[in-house]
C-alpha positions as a printed Julia matrix, in Angstrom:
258×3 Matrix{Float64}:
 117.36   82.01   72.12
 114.06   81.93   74.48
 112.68   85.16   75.21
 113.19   86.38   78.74
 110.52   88.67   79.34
 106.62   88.12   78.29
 104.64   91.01   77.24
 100.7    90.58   76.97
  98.5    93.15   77.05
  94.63   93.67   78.61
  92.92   96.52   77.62
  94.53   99.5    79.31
  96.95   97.39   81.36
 100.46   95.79   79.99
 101.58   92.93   82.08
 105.58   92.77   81.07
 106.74   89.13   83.37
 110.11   88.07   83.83
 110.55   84.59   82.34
 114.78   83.4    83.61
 114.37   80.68   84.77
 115.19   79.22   87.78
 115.56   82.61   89.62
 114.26   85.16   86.78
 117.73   87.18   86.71
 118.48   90.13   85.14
 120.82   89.02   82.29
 122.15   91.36   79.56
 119.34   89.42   77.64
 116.78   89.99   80.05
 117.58   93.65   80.32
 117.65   94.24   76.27
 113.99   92.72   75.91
 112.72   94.6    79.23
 113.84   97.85   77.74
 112.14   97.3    74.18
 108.75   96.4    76.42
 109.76   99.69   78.3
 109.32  101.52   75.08
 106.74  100.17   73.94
 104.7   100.83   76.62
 105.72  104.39   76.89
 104.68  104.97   73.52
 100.86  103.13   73.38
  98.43  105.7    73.83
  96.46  103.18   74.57
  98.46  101.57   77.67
  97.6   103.45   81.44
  99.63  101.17   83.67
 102.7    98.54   83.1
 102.74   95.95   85.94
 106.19   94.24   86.09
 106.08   90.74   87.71
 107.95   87.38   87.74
 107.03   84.45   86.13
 106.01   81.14   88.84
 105.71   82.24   92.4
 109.2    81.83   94.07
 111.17   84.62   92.6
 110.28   88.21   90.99
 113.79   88.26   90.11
 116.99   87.52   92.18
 118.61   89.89   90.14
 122.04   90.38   88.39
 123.34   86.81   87.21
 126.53   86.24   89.6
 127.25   83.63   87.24
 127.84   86.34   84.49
 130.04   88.47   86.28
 133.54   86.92   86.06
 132.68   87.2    82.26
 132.13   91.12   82.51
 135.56   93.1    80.84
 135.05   96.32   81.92
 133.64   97.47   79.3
 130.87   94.99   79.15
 130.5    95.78   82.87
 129.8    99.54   81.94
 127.89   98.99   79.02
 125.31   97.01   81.09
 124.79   98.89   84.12
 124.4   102.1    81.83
 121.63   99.89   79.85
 119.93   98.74   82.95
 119.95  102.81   84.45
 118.63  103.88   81.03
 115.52  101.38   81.4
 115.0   101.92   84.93
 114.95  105.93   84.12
 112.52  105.3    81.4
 110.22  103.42   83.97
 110.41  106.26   86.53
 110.27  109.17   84.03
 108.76  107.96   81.59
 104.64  109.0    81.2
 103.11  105.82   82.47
 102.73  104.42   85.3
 104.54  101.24   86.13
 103.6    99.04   88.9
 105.41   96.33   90.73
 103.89   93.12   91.39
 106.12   91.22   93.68
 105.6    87.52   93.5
 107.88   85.78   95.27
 112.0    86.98   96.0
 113.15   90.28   94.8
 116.75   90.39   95.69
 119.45   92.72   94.43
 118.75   94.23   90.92
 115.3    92.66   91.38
 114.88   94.84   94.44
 116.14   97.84   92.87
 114.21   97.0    89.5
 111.1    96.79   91.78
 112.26  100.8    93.59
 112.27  101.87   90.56
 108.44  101.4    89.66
 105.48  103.98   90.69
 104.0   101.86   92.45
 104.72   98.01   95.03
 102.57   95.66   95.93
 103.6    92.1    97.01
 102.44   88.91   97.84
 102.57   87.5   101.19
 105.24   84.97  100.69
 107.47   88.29   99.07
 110.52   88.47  100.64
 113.43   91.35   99.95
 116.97   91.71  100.39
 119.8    93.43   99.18
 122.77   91.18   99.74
 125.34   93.32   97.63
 127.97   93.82  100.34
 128.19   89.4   100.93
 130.39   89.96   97.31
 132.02   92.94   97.39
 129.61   95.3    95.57
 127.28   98.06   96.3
 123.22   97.73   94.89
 124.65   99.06   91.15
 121.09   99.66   89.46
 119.82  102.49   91.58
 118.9   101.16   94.64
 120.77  103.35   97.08
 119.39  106.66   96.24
 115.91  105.59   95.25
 115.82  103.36   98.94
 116.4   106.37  100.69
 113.88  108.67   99.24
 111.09  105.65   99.96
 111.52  105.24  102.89
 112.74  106.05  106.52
 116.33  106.72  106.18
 116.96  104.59  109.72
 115.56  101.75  107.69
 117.37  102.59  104.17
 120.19  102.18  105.88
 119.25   98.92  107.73
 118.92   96.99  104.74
 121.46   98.32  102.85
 124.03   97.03  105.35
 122.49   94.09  107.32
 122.19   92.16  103.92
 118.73   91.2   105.94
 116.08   89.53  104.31
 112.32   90.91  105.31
 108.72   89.85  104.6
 106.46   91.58  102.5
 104.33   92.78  106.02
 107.92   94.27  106.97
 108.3    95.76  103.65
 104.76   97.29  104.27
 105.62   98.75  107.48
 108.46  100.93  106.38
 106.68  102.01  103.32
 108.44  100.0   100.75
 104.83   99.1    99.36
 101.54   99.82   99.87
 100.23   96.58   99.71
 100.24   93.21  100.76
  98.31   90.54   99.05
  96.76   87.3    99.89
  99.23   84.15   98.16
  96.37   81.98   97.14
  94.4    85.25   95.69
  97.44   87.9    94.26
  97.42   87.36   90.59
  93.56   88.11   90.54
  93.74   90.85   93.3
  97.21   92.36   91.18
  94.31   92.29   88.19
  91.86   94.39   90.07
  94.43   96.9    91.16
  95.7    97.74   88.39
  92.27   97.98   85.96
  91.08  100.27   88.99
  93.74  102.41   88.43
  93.38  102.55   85.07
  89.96  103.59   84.93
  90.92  106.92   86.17
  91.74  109.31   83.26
  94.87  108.89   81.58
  95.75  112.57   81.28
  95.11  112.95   85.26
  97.47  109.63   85.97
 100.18  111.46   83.8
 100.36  114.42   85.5
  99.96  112.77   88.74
 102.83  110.99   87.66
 105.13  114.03   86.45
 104.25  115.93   89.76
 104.68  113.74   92.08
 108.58  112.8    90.11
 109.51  116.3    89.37
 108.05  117.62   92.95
 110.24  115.28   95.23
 113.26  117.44   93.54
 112.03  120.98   94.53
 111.68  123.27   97.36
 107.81  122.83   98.93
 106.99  126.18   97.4
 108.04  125.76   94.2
 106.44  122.9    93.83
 103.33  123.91   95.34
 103.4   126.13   92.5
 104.34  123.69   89.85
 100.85  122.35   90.82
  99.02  124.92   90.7
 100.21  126.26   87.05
  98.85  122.09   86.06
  95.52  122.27   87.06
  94.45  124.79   83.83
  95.99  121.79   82.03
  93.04  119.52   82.97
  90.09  122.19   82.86
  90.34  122.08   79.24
  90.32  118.74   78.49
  87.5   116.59   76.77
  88.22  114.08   79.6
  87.85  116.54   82.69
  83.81  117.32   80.76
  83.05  113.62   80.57
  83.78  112.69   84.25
  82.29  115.33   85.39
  79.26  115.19   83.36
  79.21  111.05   84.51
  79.7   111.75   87.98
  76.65  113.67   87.62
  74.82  111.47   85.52
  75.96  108.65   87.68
  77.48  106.52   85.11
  80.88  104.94   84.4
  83.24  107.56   82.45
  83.98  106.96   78.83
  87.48  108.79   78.73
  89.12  109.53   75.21
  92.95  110.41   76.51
  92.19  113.9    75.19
């Protein structure tokens, strides 16, 4: 059985692609091998960011395989939804950062898969949709609740229920990412991103990371003061000396992840 999902690795960055052909879906398969990649990034001290992509450049991932379904029992059914919400959870709580690199399609699960990531950028032949009501269904990984605290609720709800597919610049405008890419240039540009990111110090992106997750659940004040109690965190650290000392010194930082 072929693998489904690649998993390479440069320097501080894992590159985990989905490789189901023709449309990259999200197969029981697919799902199994993203969640062992999952894990592994999660525990590599040496890995900053994940960026999740699709193999070729017509599809990140269409999604759930509708040719699957009429072989789900119900307890299939349950079993893989609850597998797919268990990797999706480690993505978005998990320490590292994980960063969507949208290729071509993401439709469906590959929509949701893509919510569920830190951070979106997209190419400029990206398209989106969420077609789940054309078949009966609702967006079953997720999407519904993380949509709606991305962006605009007005526009949550838009593409929930107009099954409507938009372009990445569309996706830009309401916030779903933050970038948009040139086709010809977004593997390389995807590559710059994400080593610039991972430059910064890995104990900073963490607790970026676990503020920015944990705040979105709390009352303004409390976490106000969640942030406040992290910064001693940082003053302590090895890393914190050495870029300050190379900021002064004017000199790339040599961080240690201590």
């Amino acid at each position: 059985m072929s693998e489904k999902v690649r998993y390479e690795k440069e320097g501080k960055v894992a590159y985990l692609t989905i490789d189901n052909p023709p449309a990259n879906t999200l197969s029981r398969q697919t799902f199994a091998e993203l969640d062992e990649y999952v894990d592994r990034v999660n525990a590599d001290p040496d890995v900053v960011l994940a960026v999740v992509t699709g193999a070729g450049d017509r599809f990140f991932s269409a999604g759930s395989d509708i040719k699957e379904m009429p072989e789900y029992e119900e307890p299939i059914r349950v079993q893989f939804q609850r597998r797919a919400h268990g990797t999706q959870w480690k993505i978005e709580r998990g320490p590292k950062l994980f960063l969507a690199a949208i290729n071509g399609a993401a439709g469906g699960g590959g929509c949701e898969l893509a919510l569920t990531c830190d951070l979106v950028v997209a190419a400029e032949r990206a398209v989106f949709t969420l077609p789940e009501p054309r078949i009966g269904i609702i967006p079953g990984f997720g999407g519904i609740q993380r949509l709606i605290r991305r962006v605009p609720l007005a526009c949550a709800y838009d593409l929930l229920v107009s099954r409507d597919i938009i372009s990445a610049q569309r996706a830009l405008s309401m916030g779903l990412v933050s970038r948009v890419f040139p086709n010809e240039s977004f593997e390389e540009d995807v590559r710059q991103f994400a080593q610039r990111i991972a430059e910064g110090a890995p104990i900073s992106l963490r607790l970026i990371k676990r503020l920015v997750v944990e705040g979105l659940e709390m009352r303004i004040a409390d976490a106000l003061s969640m942030e406040l109690d992290a910064c001693p965190e940082l003053w302590a650290t090895a890393d914190k000396e050495e870029g300050i000392r190379s900021f002064i010194e004017k000199r790339p930082p040599v961080f240690q992840n201590r």
